[in-house]
N, C-alpha and C positions, 0 to 999 in steps of 0.2 A: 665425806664430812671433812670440815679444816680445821685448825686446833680451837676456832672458835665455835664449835659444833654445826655451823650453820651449811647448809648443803648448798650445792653446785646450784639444785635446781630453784635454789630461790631467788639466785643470783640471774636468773633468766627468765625472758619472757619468749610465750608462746608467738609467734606473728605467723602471718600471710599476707603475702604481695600480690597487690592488684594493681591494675593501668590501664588506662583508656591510651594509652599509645599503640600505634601497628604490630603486629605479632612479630617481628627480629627485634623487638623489646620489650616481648614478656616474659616475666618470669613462671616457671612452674608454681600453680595453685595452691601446694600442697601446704599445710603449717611446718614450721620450723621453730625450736629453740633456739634463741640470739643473748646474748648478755644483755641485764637490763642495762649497762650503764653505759649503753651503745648511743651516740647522736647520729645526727642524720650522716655525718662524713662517712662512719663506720656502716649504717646500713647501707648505704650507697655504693660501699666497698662487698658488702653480701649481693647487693643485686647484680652490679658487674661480675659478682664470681660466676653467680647462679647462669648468668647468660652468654658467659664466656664457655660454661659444662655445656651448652646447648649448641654454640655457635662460635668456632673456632674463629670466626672473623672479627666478632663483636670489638668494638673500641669503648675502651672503658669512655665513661664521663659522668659527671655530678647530676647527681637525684633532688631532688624534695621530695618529701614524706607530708599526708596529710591523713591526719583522723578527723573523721565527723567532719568535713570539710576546713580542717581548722591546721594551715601548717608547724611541722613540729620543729619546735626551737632551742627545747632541752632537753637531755639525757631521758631516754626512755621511761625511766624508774620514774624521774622527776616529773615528768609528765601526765603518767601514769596518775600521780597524791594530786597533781594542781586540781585534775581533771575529774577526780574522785573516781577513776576506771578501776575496775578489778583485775590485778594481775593474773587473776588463775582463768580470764576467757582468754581465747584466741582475739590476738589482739591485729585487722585488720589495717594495713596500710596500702594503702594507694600512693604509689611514687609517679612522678611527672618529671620532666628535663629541669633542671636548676635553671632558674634568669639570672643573669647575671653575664657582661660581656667576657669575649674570649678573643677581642683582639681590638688596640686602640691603634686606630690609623694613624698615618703622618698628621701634625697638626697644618692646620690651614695661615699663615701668617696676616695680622691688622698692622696695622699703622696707630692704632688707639686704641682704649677699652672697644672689648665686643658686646655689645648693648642688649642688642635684638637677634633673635631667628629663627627663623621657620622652615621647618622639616616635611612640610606637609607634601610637597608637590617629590616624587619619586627621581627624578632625575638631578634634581639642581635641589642647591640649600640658597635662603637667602639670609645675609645678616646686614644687620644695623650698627655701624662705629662712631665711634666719639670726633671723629674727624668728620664728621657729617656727611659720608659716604654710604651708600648700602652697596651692596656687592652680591652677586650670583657666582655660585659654583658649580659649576657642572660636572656631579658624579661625587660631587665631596671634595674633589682634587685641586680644580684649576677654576682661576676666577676666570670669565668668560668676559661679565659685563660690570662696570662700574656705573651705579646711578648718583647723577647728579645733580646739586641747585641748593641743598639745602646748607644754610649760612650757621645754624648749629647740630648738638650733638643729634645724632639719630637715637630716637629711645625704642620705637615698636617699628618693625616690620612684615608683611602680611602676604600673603601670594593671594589674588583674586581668585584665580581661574577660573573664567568667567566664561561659559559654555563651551562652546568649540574653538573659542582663540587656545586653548589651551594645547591644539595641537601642534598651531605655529608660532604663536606668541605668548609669553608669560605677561600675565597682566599682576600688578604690583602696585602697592599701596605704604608709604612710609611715612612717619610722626617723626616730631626732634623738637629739641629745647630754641626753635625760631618762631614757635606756636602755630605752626604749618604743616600741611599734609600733603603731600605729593603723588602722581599714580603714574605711573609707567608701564610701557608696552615694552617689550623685550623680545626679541627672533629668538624660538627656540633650537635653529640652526646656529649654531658658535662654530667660528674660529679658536682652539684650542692653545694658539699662538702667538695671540692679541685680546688685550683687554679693550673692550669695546665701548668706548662711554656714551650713558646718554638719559639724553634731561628729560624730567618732565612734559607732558604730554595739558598737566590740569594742578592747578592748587588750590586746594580747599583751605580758605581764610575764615576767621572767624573766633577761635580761641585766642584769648587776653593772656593767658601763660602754656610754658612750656606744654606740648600734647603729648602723655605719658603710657598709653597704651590704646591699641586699636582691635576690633574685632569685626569679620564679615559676617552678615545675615546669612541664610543658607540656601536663601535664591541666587546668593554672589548681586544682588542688583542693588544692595544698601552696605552700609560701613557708619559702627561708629566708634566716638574717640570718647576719650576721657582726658581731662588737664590739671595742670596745676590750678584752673582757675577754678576749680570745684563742681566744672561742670559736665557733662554729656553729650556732645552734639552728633546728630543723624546727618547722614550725606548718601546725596546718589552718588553712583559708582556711573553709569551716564546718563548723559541729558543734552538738550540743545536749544536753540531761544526758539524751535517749531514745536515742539515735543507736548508746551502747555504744563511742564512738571515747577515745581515750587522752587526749582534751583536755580539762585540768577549768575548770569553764565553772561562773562565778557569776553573780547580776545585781545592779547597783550601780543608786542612786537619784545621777543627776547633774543637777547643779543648771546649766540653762544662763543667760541672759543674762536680764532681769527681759522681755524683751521674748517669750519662748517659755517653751513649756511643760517639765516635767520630762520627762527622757525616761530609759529604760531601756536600761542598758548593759548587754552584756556582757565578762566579761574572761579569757583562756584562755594558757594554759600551755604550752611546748613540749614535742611529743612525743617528740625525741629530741636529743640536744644530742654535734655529732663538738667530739672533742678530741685535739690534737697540736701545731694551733699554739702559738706561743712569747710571738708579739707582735700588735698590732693585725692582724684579719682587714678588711681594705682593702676587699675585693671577691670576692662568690662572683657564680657563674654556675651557671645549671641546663639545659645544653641536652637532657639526654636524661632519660625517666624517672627512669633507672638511677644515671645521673653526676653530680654536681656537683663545682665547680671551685673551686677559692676560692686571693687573693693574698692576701701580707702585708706587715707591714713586718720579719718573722724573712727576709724572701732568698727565701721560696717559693711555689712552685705547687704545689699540693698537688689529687690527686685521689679523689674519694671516693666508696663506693656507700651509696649514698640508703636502701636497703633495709637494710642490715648496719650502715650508720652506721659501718663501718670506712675507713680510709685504706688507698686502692690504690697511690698512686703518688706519689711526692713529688720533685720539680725545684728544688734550690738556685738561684739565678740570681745572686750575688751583689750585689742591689741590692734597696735596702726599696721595696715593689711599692703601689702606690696603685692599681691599677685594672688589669681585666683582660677580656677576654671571648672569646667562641668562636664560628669561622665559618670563610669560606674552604671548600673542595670538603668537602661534607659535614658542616658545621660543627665538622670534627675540628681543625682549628689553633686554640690559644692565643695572642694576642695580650697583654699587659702590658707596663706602664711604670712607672717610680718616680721614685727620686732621684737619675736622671742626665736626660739630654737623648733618649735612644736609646729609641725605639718595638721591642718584638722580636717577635718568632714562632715559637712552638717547632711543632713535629709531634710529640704523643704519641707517637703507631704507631711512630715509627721506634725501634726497641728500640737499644739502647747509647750513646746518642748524648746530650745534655743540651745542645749549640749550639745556639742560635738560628738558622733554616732563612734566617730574615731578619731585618735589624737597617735601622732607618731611624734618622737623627740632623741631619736638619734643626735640630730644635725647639733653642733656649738655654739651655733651661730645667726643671726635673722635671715631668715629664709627671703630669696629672690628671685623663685620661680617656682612654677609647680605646673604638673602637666600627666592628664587622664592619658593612658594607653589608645590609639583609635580603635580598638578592635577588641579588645579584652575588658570585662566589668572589673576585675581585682587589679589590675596594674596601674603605678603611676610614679612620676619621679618628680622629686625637689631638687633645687639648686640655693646653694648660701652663701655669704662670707667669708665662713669658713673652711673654702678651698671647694669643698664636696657635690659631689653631684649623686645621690641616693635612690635607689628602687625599692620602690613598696610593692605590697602585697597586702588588700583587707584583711586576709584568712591570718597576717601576724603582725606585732605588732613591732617586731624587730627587721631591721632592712636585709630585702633580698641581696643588694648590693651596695657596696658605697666605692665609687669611681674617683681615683684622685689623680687624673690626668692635670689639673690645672696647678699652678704654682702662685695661683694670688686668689681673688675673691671670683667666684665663678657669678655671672649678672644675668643669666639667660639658660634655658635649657626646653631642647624639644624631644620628640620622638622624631626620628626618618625611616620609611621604608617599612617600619612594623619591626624592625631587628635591632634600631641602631641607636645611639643616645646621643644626641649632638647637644653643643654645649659652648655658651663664649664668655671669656672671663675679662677682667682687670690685667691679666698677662699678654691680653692682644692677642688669643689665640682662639680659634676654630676646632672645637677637640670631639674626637669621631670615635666613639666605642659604641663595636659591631658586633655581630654572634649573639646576639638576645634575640633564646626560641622561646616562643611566648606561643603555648596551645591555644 
């Protein structure tokens, strides 16, 4: 007892650790006594002990704690009263590897804000700069190829990979404020000692203002955009004047640099263009043949069938939306962000309802990006204004990580490789944090 008469044993709680990780990090089943006023740092510090007793090798490293599938974010006790749990049962914890990175590479140097980029293809990143260049990196490191032609800033950029080019050629799709869209073929063979530049292949004309975000179909054989001009246009990815498709396709004589030859363009048209929105289309997404998604800065999420080119379903949210995507079980949740601080999450499916399932508001600042894990339902990360680059986690509602590699307004952020966070800012730079194990 302590002069306050209260005992040891109230001041602790009973637990057992569990895990669905490989047996060199499990812990013994057994219950233990822990002080209740332990956070996850401190438990995390017991299960390193616990398997450092078993395995002289063991390397310590940061845990999460989850109950009831639900990460824990405050002192044990405290969690314990939120949650209405009885401290007198054996209180069950399941630990998994902490997300959150563990080493931010060299950054990549721009010439301008970093606008756009895409992490999706495993070898190379591609980004989009304010100097109207897009660029490839090969391995995160070294730019390999500069893409050119466009007369403004680049806002969206996109990897096709579009069936088996993909083993010798990177097929590529870029937006910018000239209201134009570009597609490029790229040799997945690089010179790692020469940046390689090279133009356009095809221009999809057609948008009256700036083209502000781009997303591929999931056949890779359509793409559409979204603009300033409040509208949506569909485009093939190819076509030809035998083919019989709706795209009209001319060929232009373009003059490139004294140092290469003329080369032969083509330029094609969109085949169908949805109309509804009010104000700039911020960001579509395409995850299903059928579906595509698109924000704005009118307040909505609008959803729409691809084949009818009509609007199915329209979601006010009351905030002008800059970016948006789809994932989580199924890739049926919405995710967007705008012109507040607050990351949301709606659920189509659930009929009558228009709340957000989940709202996160770390962030200081209007959010500028947002992006579902490809591989995990609970993961995903924002990017803002306010310098940060953030990981969520559904199961909390506080961020698994908040990255401050960037020293100005971060405009862009993707996943790479399933580990890695990439990221481009207002500082001109390409910023690489890696080591996020994600079960």
């Amino acid at each position: 007892m302590d002069a306050g008469g209260a005992s040891d044993a109230s001041r602790q709680v009973r637990v057992r650790f569990v895990t669905k990780l490989p047996p060199p990090l499990r812990a013994p089943p057994a219950a233990i006594a822990v002080p209740a006023d332990l956070s996850r740092m401190g438990l995390s510090e017991i299960v390193n002990s616990l398997l450092l007793a078993a395995e002289p090798d063991h390397q310590a490293q940061p845990f999460d704690f989850l109950v009831d599938g639900e990460l824990v974010r405050l002192p044990l006790r405290q969690f314990l009263i939120a949650k209405g749990i009885s401290a007198e049962r054996v209180l069950e914890l399941e630990y998994v590897k902490a997300v959150a990175p563990r080493k931010q590479e060299e950054p990549c140097p721009h010439d301008d804000w970093v606008s756009a980029v895409d992490g999706s293809n495993p070898s190379f990143i591609l980004t989009g700069c304010y100097d109207g260049l897009a660029r490839i990196w090969k391995d995160g490191a070294v730019c390999t190829q500069v893409l050119e032609g466009h007369s403004g800033a680049i806002t969206s950029t996109r990897f096709i990979n579009k069936g088996v080019e993909t083993k010798g050629s990177l097929h590529v799709v870029t937006g910018s404020k000239d209201r134009s869209l570009r597609l490029f073929k790229c040799e997945t063979s690089v010179n790692m000692d020469y940046q390689k530049r090279v133009g356009a292949y095809k221009i999809l004309r057609g948008h009256t203002s700036s083209v502000q975000s781009i997303s591929i179909d999931p056949s890779r054989n359509m793409l559409c955009s979204g603009s300033w001009d409040s509208t949506i246009k569909l485009w093939a990815v190819e076509g030809s004047e035998e083919d019989g498709d709706t795209v009209s396709l001319k060929k232009r004589r373009m003059n490139s640099d004294s140092s290469g030859p003329e080369e032969s363009q083509l330029e094609g048209s969109a085949t169908s263009t949805l109309l509804g929105h009010t104000q700039c289309v911020t960001a579509v997404a395409w995850p299903e043949q059928q579906t595509i998604y698109s924000a704005s800065w009118d307040h909505s999420v609008r959803q729409w069938d691809a084949e009818t080119v009509k609007e199915t379903w329209n979601m006010v949210c009351g905030k002008a939306l800059n970016c948006l995507d789809c994932g989580g079980e199924g890739s049926s949740l919405i995710a967007a962000g705008g012109s507040d601080p607050v990351l949301r999450v709606w659920d189509p499916r659930k009929p009558g309802t228009l709340a957000p399932i989940f709202q996160f508001s770390s962030h200081s600042s209007w959010i500028t990006a947002c992006k579902w894990h490809p591989s995990s339902w609970f993961h995903l990360i924002s990017s803002s204004f306010d310098g940060k680059v953030m990981l969520w986690d559904l199961r909390t509602a506080w961020p698994l990580a908040s990255v401050d590699s960037h020293k100005d307004k971060v405009l862009c952020a993707d996943w790479w490789k399933g580990d890695s966070v990439i990221s481009g800012g207002a500082d001109s730079k390409l910023c690489i944090s890696s080591g996020i194990e994600i079960v």
